[in-house]
C-alpha positions as CSV (number, residue, x, y, z in Angstrom):
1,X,108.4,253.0,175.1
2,X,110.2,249.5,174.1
3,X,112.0,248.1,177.0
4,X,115.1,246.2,175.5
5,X,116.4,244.9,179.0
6,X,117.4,241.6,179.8
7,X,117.4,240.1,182.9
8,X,119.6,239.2,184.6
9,X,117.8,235.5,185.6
10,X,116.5,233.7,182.3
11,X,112.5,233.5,183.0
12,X,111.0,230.1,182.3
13,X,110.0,229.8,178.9
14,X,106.6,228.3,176.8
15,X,106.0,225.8,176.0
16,X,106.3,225.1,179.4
17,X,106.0,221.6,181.2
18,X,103.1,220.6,183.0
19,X,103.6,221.6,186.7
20,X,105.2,224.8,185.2
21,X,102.0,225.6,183.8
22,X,100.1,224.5,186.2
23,X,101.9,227.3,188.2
24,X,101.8,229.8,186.1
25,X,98.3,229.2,186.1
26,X,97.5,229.9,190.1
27,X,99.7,232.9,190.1
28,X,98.3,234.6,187.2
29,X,94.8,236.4,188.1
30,X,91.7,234.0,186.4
31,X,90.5,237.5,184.8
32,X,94.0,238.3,182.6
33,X,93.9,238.2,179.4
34,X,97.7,238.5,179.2
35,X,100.8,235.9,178.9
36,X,102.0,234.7,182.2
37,X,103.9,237.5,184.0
38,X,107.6,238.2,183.7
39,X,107.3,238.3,187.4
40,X,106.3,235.1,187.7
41,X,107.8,233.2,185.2
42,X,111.0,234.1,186.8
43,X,110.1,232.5,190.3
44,X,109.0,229.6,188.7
45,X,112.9,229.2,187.7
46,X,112.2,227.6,191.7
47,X,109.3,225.8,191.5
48,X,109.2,224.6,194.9
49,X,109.5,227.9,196.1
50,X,106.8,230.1,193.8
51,X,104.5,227.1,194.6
52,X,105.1,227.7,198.6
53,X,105.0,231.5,198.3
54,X,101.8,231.9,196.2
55,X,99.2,231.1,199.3
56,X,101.2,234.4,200.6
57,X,100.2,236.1,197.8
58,X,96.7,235.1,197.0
59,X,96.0,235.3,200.8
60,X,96.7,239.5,200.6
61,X,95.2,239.8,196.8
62,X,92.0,237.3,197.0
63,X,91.2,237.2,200.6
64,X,92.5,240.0,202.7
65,X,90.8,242.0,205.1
66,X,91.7,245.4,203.7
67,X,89.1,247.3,201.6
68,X,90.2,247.0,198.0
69,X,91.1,250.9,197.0
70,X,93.0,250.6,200.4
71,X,95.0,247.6,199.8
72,X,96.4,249.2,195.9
73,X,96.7,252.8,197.8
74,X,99.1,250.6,199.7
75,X,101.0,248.4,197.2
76,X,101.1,251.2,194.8
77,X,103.0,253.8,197.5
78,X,105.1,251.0,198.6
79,X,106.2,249.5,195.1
80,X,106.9,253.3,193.7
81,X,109.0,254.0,196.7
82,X,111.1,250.6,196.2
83,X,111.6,251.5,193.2
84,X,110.0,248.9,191.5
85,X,107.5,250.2,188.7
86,X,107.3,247.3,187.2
87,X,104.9,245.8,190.1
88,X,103.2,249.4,190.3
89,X,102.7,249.5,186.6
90,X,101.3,245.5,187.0
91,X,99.0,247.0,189.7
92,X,97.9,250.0,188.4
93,X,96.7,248.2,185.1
94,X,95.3,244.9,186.7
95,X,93.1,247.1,189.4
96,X,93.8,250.5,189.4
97,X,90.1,251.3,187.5
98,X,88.5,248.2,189.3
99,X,88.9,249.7,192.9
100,X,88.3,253.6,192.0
101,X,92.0,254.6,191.2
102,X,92.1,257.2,188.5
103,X,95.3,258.0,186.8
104,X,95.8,261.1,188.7
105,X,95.9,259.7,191.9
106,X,97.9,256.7,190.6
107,X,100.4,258.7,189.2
108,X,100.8,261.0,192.5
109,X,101.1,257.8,194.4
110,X,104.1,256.7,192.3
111,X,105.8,260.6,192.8
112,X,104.0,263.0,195.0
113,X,104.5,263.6,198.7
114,X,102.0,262.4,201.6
115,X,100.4,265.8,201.9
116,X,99.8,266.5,197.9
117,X,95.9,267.7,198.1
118,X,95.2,265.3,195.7
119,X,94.8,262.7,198.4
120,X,92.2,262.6,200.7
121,X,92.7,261.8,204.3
122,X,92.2,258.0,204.0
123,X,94.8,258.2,201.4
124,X,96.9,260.3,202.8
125,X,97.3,258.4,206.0
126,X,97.8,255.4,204.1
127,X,100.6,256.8,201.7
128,X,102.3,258.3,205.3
129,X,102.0,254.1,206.6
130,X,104.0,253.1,203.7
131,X,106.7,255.8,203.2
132,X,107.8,255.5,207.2
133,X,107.7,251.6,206.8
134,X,109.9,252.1,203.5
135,X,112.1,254.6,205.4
136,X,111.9,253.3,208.8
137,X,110.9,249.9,208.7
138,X,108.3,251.6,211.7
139,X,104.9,253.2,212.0
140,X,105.8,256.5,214.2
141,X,103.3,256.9,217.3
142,X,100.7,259.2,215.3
143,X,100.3,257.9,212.4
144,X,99.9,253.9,214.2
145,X,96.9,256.3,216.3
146,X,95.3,257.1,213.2
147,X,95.5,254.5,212.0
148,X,93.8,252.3,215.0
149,X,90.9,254.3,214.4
150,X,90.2,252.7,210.9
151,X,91.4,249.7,210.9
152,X,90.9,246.4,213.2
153,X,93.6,244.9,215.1
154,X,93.8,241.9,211.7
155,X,93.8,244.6,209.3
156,X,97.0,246.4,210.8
157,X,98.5,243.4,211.0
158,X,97.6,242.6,207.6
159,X,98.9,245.8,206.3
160,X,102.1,245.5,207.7
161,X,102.8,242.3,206.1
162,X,101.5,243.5,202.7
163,X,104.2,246.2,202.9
164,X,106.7,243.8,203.4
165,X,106.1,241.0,201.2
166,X,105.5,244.0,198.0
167,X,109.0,245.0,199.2
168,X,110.4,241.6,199.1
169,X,108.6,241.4,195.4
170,X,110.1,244.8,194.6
171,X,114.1,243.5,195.6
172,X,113.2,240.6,193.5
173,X,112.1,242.7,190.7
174,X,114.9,245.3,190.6
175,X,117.6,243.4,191.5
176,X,117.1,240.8,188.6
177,X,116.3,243.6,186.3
178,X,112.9,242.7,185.1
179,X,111.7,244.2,181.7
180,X,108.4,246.3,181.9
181,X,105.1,244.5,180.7
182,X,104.1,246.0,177.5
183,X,100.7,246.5,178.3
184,X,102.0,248.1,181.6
185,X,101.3,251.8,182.6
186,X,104.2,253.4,183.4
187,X,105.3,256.4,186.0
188,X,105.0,260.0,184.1
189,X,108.8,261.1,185.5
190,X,109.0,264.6,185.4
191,X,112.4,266.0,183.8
192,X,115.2,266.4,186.3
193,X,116.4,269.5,187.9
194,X,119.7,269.4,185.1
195,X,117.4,268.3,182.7
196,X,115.1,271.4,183.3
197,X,118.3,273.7,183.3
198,X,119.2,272.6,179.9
199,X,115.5,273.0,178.9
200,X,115.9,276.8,180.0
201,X,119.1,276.7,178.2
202,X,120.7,278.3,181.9
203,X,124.1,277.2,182.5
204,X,125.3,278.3,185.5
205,X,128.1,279.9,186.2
206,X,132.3,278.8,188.1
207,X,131.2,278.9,191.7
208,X,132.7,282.6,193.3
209,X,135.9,282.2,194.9
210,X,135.3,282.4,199.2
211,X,136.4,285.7,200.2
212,X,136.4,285.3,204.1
213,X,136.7,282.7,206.9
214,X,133.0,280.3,205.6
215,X,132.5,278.0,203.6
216,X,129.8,278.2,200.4
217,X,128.0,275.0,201.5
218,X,127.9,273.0,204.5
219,X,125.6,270.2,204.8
220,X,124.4,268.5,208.3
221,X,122.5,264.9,207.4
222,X,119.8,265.8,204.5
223,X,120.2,269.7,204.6
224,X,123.1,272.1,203.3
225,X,123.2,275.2,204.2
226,X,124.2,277.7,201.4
227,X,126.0,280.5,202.3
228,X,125.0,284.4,201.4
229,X,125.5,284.6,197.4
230,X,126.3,288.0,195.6
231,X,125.3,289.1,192.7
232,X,128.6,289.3,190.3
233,X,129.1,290.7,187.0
234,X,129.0,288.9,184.0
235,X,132.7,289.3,183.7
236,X,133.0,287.9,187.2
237,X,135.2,291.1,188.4
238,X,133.2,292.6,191.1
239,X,129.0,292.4,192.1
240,X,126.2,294.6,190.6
241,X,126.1,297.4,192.6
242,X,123.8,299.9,193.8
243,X,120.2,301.0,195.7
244,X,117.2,299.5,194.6
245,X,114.9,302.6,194.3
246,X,117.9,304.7,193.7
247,X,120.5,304.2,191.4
248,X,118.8,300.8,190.3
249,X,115.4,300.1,189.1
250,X,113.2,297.3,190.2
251,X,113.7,295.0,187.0
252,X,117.1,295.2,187.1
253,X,117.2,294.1,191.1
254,X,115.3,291.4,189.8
255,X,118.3,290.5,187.5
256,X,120.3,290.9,190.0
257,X,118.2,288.4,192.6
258,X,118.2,286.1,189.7
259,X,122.4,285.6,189.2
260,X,122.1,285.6,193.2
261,X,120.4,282.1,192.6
262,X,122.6,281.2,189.9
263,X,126.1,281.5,192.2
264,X,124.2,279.5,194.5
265,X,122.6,277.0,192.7
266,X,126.3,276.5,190.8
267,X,127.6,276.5,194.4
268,X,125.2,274.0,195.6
269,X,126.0,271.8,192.3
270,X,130.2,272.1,193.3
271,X,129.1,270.3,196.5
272,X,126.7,267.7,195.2
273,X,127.6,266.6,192.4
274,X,124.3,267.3,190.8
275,X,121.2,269.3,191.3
276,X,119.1,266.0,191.1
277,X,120.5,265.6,194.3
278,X,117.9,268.1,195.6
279,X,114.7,267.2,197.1
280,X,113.5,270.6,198.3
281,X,114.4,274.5,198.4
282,X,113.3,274.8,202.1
283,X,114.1,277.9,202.5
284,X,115.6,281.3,200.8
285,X,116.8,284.4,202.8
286,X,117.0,287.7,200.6
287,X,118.4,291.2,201.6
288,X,117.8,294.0,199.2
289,X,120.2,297.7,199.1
290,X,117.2,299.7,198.9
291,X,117.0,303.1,198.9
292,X,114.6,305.2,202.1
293,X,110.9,304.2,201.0
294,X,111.3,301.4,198.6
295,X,109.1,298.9,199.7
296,X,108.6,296.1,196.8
297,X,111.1,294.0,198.2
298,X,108.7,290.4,197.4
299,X,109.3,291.2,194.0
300,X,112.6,291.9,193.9
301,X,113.2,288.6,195.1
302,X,110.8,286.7,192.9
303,X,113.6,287.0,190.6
304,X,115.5,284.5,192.5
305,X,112.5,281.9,193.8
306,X,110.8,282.3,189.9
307,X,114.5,280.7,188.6
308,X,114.3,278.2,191.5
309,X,110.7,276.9,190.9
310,X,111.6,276.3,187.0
311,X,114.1,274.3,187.6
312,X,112.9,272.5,190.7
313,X,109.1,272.4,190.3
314,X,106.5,273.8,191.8
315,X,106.5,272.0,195.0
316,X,110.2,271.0,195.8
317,X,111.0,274.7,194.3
318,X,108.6,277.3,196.0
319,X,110.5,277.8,199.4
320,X,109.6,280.0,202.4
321,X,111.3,282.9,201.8
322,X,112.1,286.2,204.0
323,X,112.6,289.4,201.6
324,X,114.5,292.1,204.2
325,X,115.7,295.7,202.8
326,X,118.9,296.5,203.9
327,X,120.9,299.8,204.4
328,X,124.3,298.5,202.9
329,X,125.5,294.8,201.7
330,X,128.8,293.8,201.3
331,X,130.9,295.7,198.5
332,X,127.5,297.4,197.9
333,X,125.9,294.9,196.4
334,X,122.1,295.2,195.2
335,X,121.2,291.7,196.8
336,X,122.7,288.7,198.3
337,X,120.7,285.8,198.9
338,X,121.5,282.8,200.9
339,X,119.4,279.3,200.9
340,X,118.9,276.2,202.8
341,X,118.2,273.2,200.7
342,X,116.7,269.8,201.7
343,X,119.3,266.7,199.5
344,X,119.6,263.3,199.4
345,X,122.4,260.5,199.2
């Protein structure tokens, strides 16, 4: 992929003068086989400063106390959560190999969650370290425990301050804009939650009118709650009725759990803005009509959390999920469904 961007500070250009290159020298790793760094050739633009801030970096890089593996485990995380892949796409091509990262784990670290099973514990901890310093700018009580029985008291400290100067890098890099490296990995991004509806060719449906004293949505900090969701008609003039096991039969309750998710997905969408808003379907609560002795109530309901892990993925899209049978819903409906959803700003 050609990155066309232009930043928005000119880096120093060849040929360069003396001390210029002389810099460039010292900051660019005596292995590379590579121009000079965009990176670096934009602090140069302050000489004075690059020159005072490289024993900084070389100190961390070249003669840190932190095991290799650890020390990228820990830039990579922190970069990727800054949003700066340029510097995790730097790292992951200068040492990913060199200190036992494969491509897997590199991508993960750029996009999974601390408790993906591709990391081990080591890694795990250390992914953990970074996102609460990103979030928090603070080690929470158990994770600093765990990790005092790893690391010396120079090596905390160490880590710490390699979290912070890779996040002083990263405001450097995104908010000057810096074009990707061509010889750079780059983070595999998943398609979006709108971008996997249009994938599915789903487009969801006007929001239902509210019919009571409630509201459809109401969010508290990073959760909205999403009220109970009929399933309507195509026509939008009243709900699919009827007793699963009865008068309906189990595929088309599964329909019918599957528009449930559409009214409140296009509900959810009304409040946010948009679905990529969404960081996680925590939690879906289905009733079923059912008829005496129908029992297959999970798979009724798979029609609703099956739409919900298309478009979400896997992890942020499987919820927990309660599948009750009920003697009557509201205006007879076949199922209602109602969610609790994890967002961000």
């Amino acid at each position: 992929m050609t990155d066309i961007r232009e930043p928005r500070l000119a880096p120093v250009s060849p040929p360069y003068d003396e001390d210029i290159a002389r810099l460039l020298t010292k900051l660019m790793p005596a292995e590379a086989q590579v121009d000079p760094l965009v990176l670096f050739r934009v602090l140069a633009v302050h000489h004075d400063l690059a020159d005072r801030l490289r024993p900084m970096a070389s100190g961390l890089l070249n003669k840190g106390l932190l095991p290799a593996r650890d020390r990228e485990v820990f830039i990579s995380r922190t970069t990727a959560r800054a949003g700066a892949e340029y510097e995790w796409g730097v790292h992951a091509s200068f040492f990913g190999s060199t200190v036992g990262l494969d491509e897997p784990t590199l991508q993960a670290l750029a996009t999974r969650p601390a408790d993906d099973p591709i990391f081990d514990r080591r890694t795990r901890l250390l992914v953990t370290a970074a996102d609460e310093l990103i979030d928090r700018a603070q080690l929470g009580a158990a994770t600093w425990l765990e990790l005092t029985e790893i690391y010396e008291p120079a090596q905390l400290l160490e880590l710490i301050i390699l979290c912070g100067w890779y996040r002083t890098l990263s405001t450097v890099i995104t908010t000057v804009g810096l074009p990707f490296e061509p010889w750079a990995a780059r983070i595999a991004r998943e398609a979006s939650p709108e971008q996997r509806l249009a994938e599915l060719g789903v487009e969801l449906p006007e929001p239902l009118p509210v019919v009571g004293s409630y509201r459809l949505t109401k969010r508290h900090g990073d959760t909205v709650y999403v009220a109970g969701h009929l399933s309507a008609t195509p026509d939008r003039t009243g709900v699919i009725t009827g007793k699963v096991g009865d008068s309906l039969s189990l595929e088309q309750a599964r329909e019918a759990a599957r528009v449930c998710a559409l009214y409140a997905l296009a509900s959810l969408r009304a409040d946010l803005g948009s679905l990529d808003r969404v960081t996680s379907i925590l939690k879906v609560f289905g009733m079923v009509n059912v008829a005496p002795g129908f029992g297959a109530l999970a798979k009724v309901l798979d029609g609703c959390t099956d739409l919900l892990t298309k478009v979400f993925g896997d992890e942020a899209g499987t919820p927990a999920r309660v599948a009750v049978g009920m003697a009557e819903l509201p205006l007879g409906a076949a199922v209602e469904v109602e969610m609790v959803v994890a967002v961000r700003d």
